[in-house]
C-alpha atoms as one frame of an Amber mdcrd trajectory, in Angstrom:
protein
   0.000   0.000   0.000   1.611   3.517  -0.760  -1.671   6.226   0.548  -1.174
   9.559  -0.327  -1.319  10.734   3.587   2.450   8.588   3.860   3.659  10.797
   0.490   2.278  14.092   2.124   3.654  14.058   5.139   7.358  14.038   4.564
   7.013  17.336   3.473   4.345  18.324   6.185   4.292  21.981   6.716   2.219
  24.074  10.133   0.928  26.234   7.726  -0.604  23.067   5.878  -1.944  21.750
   8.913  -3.283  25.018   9.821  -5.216  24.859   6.754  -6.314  21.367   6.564
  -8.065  21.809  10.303  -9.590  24.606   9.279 -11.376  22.623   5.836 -11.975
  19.922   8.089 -13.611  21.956  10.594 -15.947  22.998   7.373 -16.699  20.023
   5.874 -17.660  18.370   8.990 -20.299  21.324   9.682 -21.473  20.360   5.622
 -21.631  17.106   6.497 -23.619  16.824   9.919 -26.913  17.408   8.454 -26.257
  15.459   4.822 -24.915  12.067   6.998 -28.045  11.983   9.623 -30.512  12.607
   6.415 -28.993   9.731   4.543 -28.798   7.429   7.379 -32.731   8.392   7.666
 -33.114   7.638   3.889 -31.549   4.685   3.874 -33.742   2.846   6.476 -31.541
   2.866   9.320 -31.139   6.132  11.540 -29.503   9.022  11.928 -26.755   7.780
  13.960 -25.080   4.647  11.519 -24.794   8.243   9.365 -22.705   9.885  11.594
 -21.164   7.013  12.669 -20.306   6.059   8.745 -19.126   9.374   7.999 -16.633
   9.279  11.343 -15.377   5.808  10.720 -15.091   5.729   6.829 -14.433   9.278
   6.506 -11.269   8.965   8.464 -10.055   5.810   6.571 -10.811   7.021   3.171
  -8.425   9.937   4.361  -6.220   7.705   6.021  -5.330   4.877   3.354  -6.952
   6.447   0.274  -5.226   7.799  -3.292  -6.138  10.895  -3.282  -4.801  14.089
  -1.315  -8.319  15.606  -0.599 -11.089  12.891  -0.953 -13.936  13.229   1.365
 -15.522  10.213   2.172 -19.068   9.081   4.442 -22.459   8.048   2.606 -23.721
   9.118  -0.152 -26.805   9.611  -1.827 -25.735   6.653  -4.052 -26.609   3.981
  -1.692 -29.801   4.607  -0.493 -31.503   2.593  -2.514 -29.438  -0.762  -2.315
 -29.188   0.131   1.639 -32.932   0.341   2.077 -33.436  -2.736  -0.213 -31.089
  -5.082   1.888 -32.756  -4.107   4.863 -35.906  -4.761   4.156 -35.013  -8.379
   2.807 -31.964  -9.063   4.999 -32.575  -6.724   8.433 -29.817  -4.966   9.282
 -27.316  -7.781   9.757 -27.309  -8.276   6.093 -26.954  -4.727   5.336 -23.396
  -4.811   7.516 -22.439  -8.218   5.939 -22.740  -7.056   2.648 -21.132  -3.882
   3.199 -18.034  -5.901   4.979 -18.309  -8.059   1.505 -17.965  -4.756  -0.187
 -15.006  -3.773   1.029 -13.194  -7.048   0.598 -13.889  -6.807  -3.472 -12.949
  -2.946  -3.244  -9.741  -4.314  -1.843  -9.224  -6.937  -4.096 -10.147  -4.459
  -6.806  -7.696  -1.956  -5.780  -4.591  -4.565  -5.451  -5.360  -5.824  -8.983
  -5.375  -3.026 -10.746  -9.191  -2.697 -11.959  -9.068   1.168 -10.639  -8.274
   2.245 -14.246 -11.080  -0.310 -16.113 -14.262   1.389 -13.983 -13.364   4.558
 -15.968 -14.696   3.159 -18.679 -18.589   2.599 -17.579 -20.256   4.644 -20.193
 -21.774   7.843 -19.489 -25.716   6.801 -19.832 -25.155   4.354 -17.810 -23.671
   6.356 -14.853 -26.196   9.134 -15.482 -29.321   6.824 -15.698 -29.065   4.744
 -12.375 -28.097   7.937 -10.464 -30.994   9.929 -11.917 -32.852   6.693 -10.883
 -31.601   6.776  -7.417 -32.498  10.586  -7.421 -35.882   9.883  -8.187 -36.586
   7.460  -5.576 -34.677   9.430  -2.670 -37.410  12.214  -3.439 -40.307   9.900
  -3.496 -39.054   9.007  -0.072 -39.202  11.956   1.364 -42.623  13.223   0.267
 -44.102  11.610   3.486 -41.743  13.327   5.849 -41.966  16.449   3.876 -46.006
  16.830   3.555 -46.360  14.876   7.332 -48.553  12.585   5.620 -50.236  10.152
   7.460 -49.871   7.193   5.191 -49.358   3.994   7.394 -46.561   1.786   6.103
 -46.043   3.154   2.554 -44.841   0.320   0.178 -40.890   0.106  -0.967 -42.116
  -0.136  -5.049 -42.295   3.137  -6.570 -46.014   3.199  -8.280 -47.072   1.426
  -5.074 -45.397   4.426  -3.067 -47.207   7.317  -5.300 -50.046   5.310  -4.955
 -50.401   5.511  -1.372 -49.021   8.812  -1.109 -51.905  10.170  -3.302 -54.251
   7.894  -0.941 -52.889   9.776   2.271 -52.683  13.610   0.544 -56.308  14.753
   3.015 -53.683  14.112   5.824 -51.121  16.504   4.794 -49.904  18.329   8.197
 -49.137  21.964   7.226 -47.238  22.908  10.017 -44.882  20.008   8.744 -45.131
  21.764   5.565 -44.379  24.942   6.653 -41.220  23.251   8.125 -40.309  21.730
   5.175 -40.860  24.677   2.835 -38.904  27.048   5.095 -35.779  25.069   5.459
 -36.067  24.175   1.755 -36.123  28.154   0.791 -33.688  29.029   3.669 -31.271
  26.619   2.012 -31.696  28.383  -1.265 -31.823  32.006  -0.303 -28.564  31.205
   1.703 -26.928  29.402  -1.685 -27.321  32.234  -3.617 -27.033  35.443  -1.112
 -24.036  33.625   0.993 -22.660  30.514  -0.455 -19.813  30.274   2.022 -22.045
  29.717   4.355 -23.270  26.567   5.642 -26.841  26.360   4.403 -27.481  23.060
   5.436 -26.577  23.385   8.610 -28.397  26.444   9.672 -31.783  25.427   8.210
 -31.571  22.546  10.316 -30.876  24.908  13.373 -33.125  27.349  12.863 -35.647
  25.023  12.095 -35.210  22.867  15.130 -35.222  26.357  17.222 -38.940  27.023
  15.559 -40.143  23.570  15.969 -38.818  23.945  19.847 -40.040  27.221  20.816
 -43.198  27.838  18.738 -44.527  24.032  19.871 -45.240  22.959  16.424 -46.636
  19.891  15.747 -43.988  18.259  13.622 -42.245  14.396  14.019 -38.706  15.377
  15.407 -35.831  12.899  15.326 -36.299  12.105  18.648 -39.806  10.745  18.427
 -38.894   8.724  15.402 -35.551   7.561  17.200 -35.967   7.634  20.566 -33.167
   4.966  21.507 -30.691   6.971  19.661 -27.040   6.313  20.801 -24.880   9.285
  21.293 -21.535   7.307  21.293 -19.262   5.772  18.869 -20.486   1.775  19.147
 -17.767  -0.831  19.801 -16.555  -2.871  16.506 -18.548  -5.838  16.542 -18.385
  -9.065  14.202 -21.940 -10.285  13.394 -22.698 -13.655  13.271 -23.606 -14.609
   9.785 -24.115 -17.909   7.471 -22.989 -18.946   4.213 -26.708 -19.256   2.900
 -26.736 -15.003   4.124 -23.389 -15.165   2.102 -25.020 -16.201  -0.675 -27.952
 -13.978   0.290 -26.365 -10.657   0.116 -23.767 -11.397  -2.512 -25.328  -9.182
  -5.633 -26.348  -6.795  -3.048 -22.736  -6.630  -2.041 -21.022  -6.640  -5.759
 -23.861  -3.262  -6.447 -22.565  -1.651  -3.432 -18.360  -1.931  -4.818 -19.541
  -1.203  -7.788 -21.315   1.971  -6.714 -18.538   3.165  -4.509 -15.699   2.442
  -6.612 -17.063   4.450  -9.460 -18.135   7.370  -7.813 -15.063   7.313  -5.080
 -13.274   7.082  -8.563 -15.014   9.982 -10.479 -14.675  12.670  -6.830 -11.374
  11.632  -7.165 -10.810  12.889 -11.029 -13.053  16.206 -10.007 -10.957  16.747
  -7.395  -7.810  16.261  -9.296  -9.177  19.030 -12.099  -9.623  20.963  -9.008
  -6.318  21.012  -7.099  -3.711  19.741 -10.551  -2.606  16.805  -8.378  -2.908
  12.868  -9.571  -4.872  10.653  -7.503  -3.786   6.597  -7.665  -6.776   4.470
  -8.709  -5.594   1.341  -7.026  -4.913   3.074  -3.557  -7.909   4.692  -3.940
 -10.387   1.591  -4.208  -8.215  -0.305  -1.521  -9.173   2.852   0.765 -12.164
   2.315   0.285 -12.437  -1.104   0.724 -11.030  -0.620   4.334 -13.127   2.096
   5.174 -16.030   0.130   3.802 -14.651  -3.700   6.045 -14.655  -0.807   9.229
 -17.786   0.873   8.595 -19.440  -2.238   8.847 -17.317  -3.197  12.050 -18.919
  -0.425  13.671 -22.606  -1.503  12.312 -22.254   1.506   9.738 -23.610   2.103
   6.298 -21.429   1.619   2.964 -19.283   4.935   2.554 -17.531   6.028  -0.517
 -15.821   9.243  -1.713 -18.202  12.391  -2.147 -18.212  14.357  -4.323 -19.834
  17.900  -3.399 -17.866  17.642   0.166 -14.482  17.065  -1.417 -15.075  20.149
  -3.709 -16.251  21.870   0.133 -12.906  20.723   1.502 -10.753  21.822  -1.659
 -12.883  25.225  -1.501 -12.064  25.736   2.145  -8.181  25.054   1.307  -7.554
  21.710   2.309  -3.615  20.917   1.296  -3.692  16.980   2.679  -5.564  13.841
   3.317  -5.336  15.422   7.208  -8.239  17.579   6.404 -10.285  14.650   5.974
  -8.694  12.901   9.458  -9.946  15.876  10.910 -13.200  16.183   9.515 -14.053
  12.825  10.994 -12.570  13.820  14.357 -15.065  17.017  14.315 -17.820  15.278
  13.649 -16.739  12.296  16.325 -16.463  15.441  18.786 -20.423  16.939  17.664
 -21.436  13.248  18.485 -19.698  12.598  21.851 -20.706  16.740  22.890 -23.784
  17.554  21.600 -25.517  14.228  20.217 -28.790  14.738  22.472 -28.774  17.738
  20.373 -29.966  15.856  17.061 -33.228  14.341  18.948 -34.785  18.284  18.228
 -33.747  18.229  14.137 -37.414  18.084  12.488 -37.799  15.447  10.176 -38.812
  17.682   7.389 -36.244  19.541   7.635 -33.972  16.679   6.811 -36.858  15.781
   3.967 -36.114  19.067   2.547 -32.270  18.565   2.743 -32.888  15.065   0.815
 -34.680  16.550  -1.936 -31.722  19.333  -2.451 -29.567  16.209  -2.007 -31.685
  14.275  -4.940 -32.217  17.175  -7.013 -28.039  17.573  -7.447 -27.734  14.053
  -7.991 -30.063  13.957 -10.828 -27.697  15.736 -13.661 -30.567  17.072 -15.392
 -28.894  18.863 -17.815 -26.658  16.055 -18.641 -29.576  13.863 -18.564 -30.837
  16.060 -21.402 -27.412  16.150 -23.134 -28.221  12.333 -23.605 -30.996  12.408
 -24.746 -30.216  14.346 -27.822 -27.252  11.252 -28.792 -27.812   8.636 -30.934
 -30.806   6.520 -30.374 -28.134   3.704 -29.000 -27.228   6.266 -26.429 -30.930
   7.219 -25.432 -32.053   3.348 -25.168 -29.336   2.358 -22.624 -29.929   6.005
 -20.568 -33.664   5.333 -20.497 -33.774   1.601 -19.941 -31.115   2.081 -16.984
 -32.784   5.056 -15.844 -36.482   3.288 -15.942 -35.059   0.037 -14.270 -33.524
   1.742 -11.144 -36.463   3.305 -10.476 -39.242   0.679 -11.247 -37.253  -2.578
 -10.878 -34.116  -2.410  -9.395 -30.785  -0.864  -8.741 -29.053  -4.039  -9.434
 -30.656  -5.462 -12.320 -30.589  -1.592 -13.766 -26.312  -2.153 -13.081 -26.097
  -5.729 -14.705 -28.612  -4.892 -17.769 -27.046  -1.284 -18.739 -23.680  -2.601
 -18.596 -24.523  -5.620 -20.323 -26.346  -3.371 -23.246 -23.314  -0.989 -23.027
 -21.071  -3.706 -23.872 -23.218  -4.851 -26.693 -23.368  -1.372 -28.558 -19.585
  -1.286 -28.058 -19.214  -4.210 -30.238 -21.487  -3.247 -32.736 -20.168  -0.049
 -33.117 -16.384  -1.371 -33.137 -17.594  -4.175 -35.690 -18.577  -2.014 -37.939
 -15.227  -0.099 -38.046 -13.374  -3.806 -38.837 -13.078  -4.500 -42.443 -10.575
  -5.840 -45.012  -9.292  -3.518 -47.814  -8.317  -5.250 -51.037  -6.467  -3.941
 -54.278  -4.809  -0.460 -54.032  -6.350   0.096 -50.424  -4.208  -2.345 -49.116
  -0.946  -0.771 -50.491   0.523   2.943 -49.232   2.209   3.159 -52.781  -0.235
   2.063 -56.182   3.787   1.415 -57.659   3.835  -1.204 -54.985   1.339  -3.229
 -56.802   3.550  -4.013 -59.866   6.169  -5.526 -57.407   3.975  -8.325 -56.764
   4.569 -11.471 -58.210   1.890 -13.084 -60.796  -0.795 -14.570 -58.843  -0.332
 -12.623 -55.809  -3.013 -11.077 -53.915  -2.632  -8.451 -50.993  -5.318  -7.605
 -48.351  -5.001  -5.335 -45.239  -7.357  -5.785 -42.273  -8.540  -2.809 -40.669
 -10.116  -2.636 -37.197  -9.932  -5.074 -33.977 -10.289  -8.998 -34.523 -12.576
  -9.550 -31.707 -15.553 -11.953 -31.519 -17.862  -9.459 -31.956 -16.638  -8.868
 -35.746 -15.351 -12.391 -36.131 -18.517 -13.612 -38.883 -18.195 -10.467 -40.348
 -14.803 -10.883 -41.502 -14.981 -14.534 -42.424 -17.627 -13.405 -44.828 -14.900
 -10.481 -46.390 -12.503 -12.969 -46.519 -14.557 -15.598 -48.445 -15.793 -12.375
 -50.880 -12.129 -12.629 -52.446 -13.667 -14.230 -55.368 -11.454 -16.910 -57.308
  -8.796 -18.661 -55.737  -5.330 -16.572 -56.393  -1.995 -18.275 -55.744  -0.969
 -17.079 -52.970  -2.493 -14.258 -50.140  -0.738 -11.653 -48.945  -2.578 -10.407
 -45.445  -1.014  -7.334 -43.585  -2.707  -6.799 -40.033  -0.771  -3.761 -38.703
  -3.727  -1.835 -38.711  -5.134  -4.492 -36.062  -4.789  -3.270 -33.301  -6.104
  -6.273 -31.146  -6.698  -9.752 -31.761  -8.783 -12.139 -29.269  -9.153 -15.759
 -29.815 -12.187 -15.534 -32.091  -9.839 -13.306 -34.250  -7.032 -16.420 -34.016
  -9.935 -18.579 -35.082 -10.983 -16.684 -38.388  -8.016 -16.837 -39.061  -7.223
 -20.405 -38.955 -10.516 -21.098 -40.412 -10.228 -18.545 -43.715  -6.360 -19.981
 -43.726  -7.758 -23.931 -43.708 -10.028 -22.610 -46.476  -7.532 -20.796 -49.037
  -5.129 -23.633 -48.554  -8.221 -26.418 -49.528  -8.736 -24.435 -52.641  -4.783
 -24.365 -53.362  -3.412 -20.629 -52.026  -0.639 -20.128 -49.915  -1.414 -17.317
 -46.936   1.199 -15.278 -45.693   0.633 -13.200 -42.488   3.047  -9.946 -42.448
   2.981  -6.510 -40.190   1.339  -7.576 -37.483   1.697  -5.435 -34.180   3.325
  -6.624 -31.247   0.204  -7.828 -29.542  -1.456  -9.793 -32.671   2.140 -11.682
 -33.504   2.004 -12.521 -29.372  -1.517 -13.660 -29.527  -0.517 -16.161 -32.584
   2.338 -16.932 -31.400   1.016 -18.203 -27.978  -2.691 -19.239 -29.229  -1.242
 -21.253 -32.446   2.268 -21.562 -32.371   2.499 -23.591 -35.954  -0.653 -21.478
 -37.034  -0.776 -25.027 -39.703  -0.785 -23.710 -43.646  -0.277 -19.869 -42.785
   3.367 -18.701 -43.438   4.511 -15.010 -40.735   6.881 -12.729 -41.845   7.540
  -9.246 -40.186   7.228  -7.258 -43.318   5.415  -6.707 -46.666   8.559  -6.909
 -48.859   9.751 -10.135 -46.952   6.403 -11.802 -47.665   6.991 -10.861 -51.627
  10.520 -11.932 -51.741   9.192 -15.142 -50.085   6.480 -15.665 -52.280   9.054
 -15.003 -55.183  10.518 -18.057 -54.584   8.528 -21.276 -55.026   9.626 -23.464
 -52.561   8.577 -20.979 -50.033  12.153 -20.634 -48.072  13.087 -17.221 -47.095
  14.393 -14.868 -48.978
């Protein structure tokens, strides 16, 4: 392991340190409210946020890649966290978020840091749109104090009920809500240095207190709420909950590698320093195997409190050490306080939180793409929200891939005649009988009938085949296999094949794959395979 925090402080400064308490101090006040509101979301409370954003925030710091990476929960989870406790209780929630962090860690020591960089834009947009979509949904109740009874987990089922329950709409709760959510907005744009968040929450909790208003507080919904950091504790679990919680655990890596991944670039355009993928996910695999140690939700890197903490001038992964130890500190000294926060006050906090994660203007940048690029934003978009976050993962990727190939199949093709030849003088070099074709474009299996089908379009049988590849710039087995198979054909019908320019990674690939490649002559270069074909007997020139 090599974290940044070890490669910062060799050349640790006072005046750095200075600075980095100071963000700390900061982003802990940003992230009070936004860790009790997604612990609420989630399904659990508002403690296992706090306690998340202590534990996981300070080992994200601690053993992460990236100088200023903020870590706790995010919005991003909410909907796999509330999922797995409803099917699993809470003990499944912490075994799959322990399970988590062992593939994060696993992730990060073999090198797949780099490879989640390349999970395509509609996909990325559409589930967290999704998830945006159903963290607002969950908050109308708390918002409107609706007195709905146990309002289903399905979406439609959810608006259904909600519109069932909209005669019991408290107003006083509404007036809550609506003041914190305009308080929060007024503040963004008149004094966004402030903390916003944070002083909606107080000055809502001070109205609920001393005007009596009828509104659901924290402490009625939670009124066992711990004010302490729990001990680490190992649940007792079974391999049949193993098996259980597994997909449940490979969406939550998933989820927290990317986004711990993409904070990590934004905060990189931000400050001009390089963050290391592989540290990075091993970070947060730790902070993720702790988090659930300390019965915590999963935690990742996030994004709008690691732009906070670059903001407020944080120089070092000890702003984020610090910004855990400030909020451990709010817990430990004023954690009776949070049994007075109104609950829609944190509703109205979630839908701010929701409305940001919902890229609605890159949402509509999508949808003016290609119609392959609308299909897989939509059907991962619709799936999150109406199926789930999961299947949404597995079937956008899975489509993703697909369009890839199709797209990259199309750009594979084999040039004959003058194509195949930088200089047309070239062509009256060849020997009599001599035919040269160039493949263009990957030899995958996704272009692999394709290019059996060129190959066979040669027409009549010429004596021999001259075939350069060094504009191929891969080659999987299916590519080895048309190959042998157009090869097998030519040499039925009486032409000799010779292979020539072939890039480093296409000669390896034969070379390992077929190393007698039967009835197919390699040479390194186009003039070697005429000189050889010059000669009958086929010996080198």
């Amino acid at each position: 392991m090599n974290p940044k925090l070890l490669t910062t402080l060799q050349t640790y400064s006072p005046e750095q340190f200075r600075g980095d308490v100071l963000a700390g101090l900061t982003v802990a006040i940003v992230a009070l409210p936004l860790a009790m509101a997604l612990g609420i979301a989630s399904g659990a409370s508002p403690d296992k946020g706090l306690v998340t954003a202590i534990v996981a925030g300070f080992l994200i710091s601690a053993l992460g890649g990236s100088r200023v990476q903020v870590g706790g929960p995010t919005g991003a989870f909410v909907v796999v966290i509330a999922n797995v406790i409803a099917t699993h209780g809470y003990a499944g929630l912490v075994l799959a978020t322990a399970l988590a962090g062992i593939f994060l860690v696993i992730a990060g020591y073999a090198g797949l840091g780099k490879l989640m960089r390349y999970v395509p834009m509609p996909v990325v947009t559409g589930f967290t749109a999704g998830i945006a979509v159903i963290i607002a949904s969950s908050q109308i109740g708390d918002f409107l104090g609706l007195d709905a009874g146990k309002v289903p987990a399905e979406f439609l089922a959810k608006w259904s009920a909600y519109a069932g329950a909209i005669g019991t709409t408290s107003w006083p709760t509404l007036l809550v809500g609506a003041v914190t959510l305009a308080l929060i907005l007024v503040l963004r744009k008149t004094s966004p240095k402030l903390p916003g968040y944070l002083i909606a929450i107080i000055v809502a909790s001070l109205a609920v207190a001393f005007l009596h208003l009828p509104v659901e507080t924290v402490g009625m919904r939670f009124p066992d709420m711990p004010t302490s950091l729990p001990a680490p504790h190992i649940p007792a679990f079974t391999l049949q909950m193993v098996q259980d919680v597994l997909p449940s655990a490979f969406t939550i890596a998933f989820l927290a590698g990317i986004e711990a991944l993409l904070s990590a670039v934004v905060a990189d355009g931000m400050t001009g320093y390089k963050h290391r993928p592989g540290q990075e996910l091993i970070g947060q695999g730790f902070a993720n195997l702790a988090s659930a140690l300390f019965g915590g939700l999963p935690a990742t890197g996030a994004i709008a409190r690691t732009a906070t903490n670059i903001r407020a001038g944080a120089q070092t992964p000890v702003a984020g050490i610090c910004h855990a130890f400030f909020l451990l500190a709010i817990l430990l000294l004023a954690g009776s306080l949070i049994a007075y926060v109104p609950m829609p006050a944190l509703a109205a906090i979630l839908l701010l939180v929701a409305w940001g994660m919902s890229e609605i203007d890159r949402f509509r940048m999508l949808l003016r793409m290609d119609a392959g690029e609308r299909a897989l934003l939509l059907l991962t978009f619709g799936l999150t929200v109406l199926v789930d976050l999961t299947v949404a993962i597995g079937v956008g990727v899975t489509l993703a891939s697909l369009l890839f190939m199709a797209r990259m199949s199309e750009s594979t093709g084999v040039l004959g005649d003058d194509a195949s030849l930088e200089d047309p003088g070239q062509r009256s070099a060849l020997p009599e009988g001599v035919e040269v074709f160039r493949i263009s474009g990957p030899m995958f299996f996704g272009v692999a009938g394709d290019m059996l089908d060129a190959l066979n379009r040669i027409g009549s049988a010429p004596r021999a085949i001259i075939l350069r590849l060094d504009r191929v710039p891969y080659m999987d087995s299916s590519g080895v296999n048309v190959l042998q198979t157009f090869v097998h054909q030519a040499n039925s019908r009486g032409t000799r094949v010779v292979l020539c320019d072939m890039p480093r990674q296409v000669w390896a690939t034969l070379a390992r794959t077929s190393p007698r490649f039967a009835g197919a002559e390699r040479v390194k270069t186009l003039r070697a395979a005429i000189a050889r074909l010059d000669r009958p007997d086929g010996e080198p020139a």
